[in-house]
C-alpha positions in Angstrom: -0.4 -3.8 40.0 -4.2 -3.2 40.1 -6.5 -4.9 37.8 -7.2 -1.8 36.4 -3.9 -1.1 35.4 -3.3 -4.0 33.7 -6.9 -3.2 31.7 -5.1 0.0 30.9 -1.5 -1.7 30.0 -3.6 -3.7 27.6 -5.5 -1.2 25.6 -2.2 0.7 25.4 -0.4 -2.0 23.8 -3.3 -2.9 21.4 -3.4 1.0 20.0 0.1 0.6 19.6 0.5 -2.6 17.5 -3.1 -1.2 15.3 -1.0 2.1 14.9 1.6 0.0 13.6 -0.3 -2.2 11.6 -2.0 0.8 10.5 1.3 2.6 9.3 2.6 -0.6 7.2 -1.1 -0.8 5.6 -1.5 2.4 4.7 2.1 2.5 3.3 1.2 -0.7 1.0 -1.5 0.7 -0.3 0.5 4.4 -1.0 3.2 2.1 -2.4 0.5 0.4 -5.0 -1.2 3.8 -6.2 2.0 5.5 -6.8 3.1 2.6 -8.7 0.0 2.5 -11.0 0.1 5.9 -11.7 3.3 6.2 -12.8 2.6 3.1 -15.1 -0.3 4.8 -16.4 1.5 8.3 -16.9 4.6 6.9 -18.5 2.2 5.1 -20.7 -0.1 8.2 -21.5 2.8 10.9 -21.8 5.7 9.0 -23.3 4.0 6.4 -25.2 5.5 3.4 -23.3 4.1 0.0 -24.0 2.8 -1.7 -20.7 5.9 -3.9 -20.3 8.4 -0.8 -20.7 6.1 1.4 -18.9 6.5 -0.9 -15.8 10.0 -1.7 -16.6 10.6 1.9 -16.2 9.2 1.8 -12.7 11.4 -1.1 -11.7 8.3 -2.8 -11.3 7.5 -6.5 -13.2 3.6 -6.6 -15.0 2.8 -8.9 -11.8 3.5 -6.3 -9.5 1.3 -4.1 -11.4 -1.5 -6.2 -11.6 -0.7 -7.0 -7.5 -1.2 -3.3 -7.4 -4.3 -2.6 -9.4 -6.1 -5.7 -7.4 -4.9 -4.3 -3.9 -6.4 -1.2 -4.8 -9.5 -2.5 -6.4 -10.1 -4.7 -3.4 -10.0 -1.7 -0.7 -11.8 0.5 -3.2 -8.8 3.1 -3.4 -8.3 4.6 -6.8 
């Protein structure tokens, strides 16, 4: 194998893992908007308190807060 194809080998493997750490990003941050949305929805259509309102999305008030700072932090709202 040629030095060159090693060189190649390489960058291959390196797209592949940043497409995969892309993927498991992007679906973290997907994951955290639909989640405050809903909380915010069932809050601003139904009247849920907070608590219930995440409750209702099987989500604890931590994971909501999680949310809203992973969000804040990329700048994605």
């Amino acid at each position: 194998m040629t030095l060159l194809m090693r060189d190649r080998e390489k960058i291959e493997e390196g797209r592949r893992e940043g497409i995969k750490e892309g993927i498991k990003e992007g679906s973290r941050y997907g994951d955290a908007k639909r989640l405050v949305s809903a909380v915010q929805k069932m809050m601003d259509k139904y009247h849920f308190s907070f608590e219930d309102a995440c409750d209702g999305c099987d989500a604890t008030v931590e994971e909501y807060h999680k949310a809203v700072e992973l969000l804040k932090k990329e700048d994605i709202t």
